[in-house]
C-alpha positions, 0 to 999 in steps of 0.5 A: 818159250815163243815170247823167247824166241820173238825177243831172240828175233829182236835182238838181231833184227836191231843187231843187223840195224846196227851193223848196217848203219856202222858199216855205212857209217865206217864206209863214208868215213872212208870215202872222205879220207880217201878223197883227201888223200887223192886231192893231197896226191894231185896237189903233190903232182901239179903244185910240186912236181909240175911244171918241168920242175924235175928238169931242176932235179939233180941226183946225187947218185947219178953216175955212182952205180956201186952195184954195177962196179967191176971191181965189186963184181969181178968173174972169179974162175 
C-alpha cells in the first residue's frame, strides 16, 4: 500500500510540475499579445490620431441631435 501512495506522490508532484510550467507558458504568451496590442494602440494614437489630425475631422451628426428635439420631446400636460 506504501509503494501506492509513493507513486500517488508522484503523480501530482509531476502534476503541479506541469501546471507550473503551462501557467508560466500560458502567462508570457499573454504578455507578448499584451504588448502588441499596446505597441498597435500607441501606433493608432500617433500615427493616426496625432499631429492635430482631428482638427480635419468633421462629423457628420454635428448639429442633428434627434434626442434633444423639442418635437420628439415636447411636455404633454
Amino acid at each position: 500500500m506504501t509503494s501506492f501512495w509513493l507513486f500517488l506522490s508522484k503523480v501530482f508532484k509531476w502534476s503541479f510540475g506541469f501546471f507550473e510550467l503551462l501557467g508560466n507558458t500560458l502567462n508570457w504568451i499573454l504578455f507578448i499579445v499584451c504588448c502588441v496590442l499596446f505597441t498597435y494602440w500607441c501606433y493608432v494614437l500617433v500615427v493616426t490620431l496625432g499631429g492635430d489630425k482631428d482638427k480635419d475631422y468633421h462629423s457628420p451628426t454635428e448639429g442633428k441631435n434627434p434626442y434633444y428635439d423639442p418635437r420628439i420631446y415636447k411636455k404633454e400636460g
